[in-house]
N, C-alpha and C positions, 0 to 999 in steps of 0.2 A: 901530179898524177904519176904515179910508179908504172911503170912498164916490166912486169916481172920476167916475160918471157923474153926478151934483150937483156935484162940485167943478170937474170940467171946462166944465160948462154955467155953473159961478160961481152957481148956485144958493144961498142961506143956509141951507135948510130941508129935507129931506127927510121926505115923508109916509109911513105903514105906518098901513093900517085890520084890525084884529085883531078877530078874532070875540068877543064880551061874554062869554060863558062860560068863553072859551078861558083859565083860569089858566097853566097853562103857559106861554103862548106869550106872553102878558102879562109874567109875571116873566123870561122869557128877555130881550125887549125889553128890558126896564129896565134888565139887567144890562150888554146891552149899547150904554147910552145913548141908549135913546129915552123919552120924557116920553111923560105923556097931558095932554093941549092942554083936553080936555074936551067937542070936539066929537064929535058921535054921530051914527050914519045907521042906516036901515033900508036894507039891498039886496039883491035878490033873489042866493042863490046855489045850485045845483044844484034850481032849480025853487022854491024855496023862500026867505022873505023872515028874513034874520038881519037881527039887531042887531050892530052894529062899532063901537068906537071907533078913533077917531085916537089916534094916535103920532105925535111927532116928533120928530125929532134934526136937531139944526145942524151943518152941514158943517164940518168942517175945512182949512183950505187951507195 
């Protein structure tokens, strides 16, 4: 899967932060060639403060 708008920008890396529970969307990720880096955050979302991991995937050009 091409990623135009990092590859166009000549970017190397593309980030995706996935909610910490979220298994699903985790193993989708990986399937589709994104790693976890190992960096973590707290960030508020819908009023509320989740845990995310980083994802990322190297561009292809």
């Amino acid at each position: 899967m091409e990623i135009p708008l990092f590859t166009d920008r000549r970017w190397s890396t593309c980030p995706l932060w996935v909610l910490e529970g979220n298994e699903r969307a985790r193993r989708f990720c990986e399937k589709a060639g994104w790693s976890a880096d190992g960096v973590t955050r707290v960030a508020p979302m819908g009023g509320e403060l989740t845990h995310q991991l980083l994802r990322v995937r190297t561009a292809t050009r």
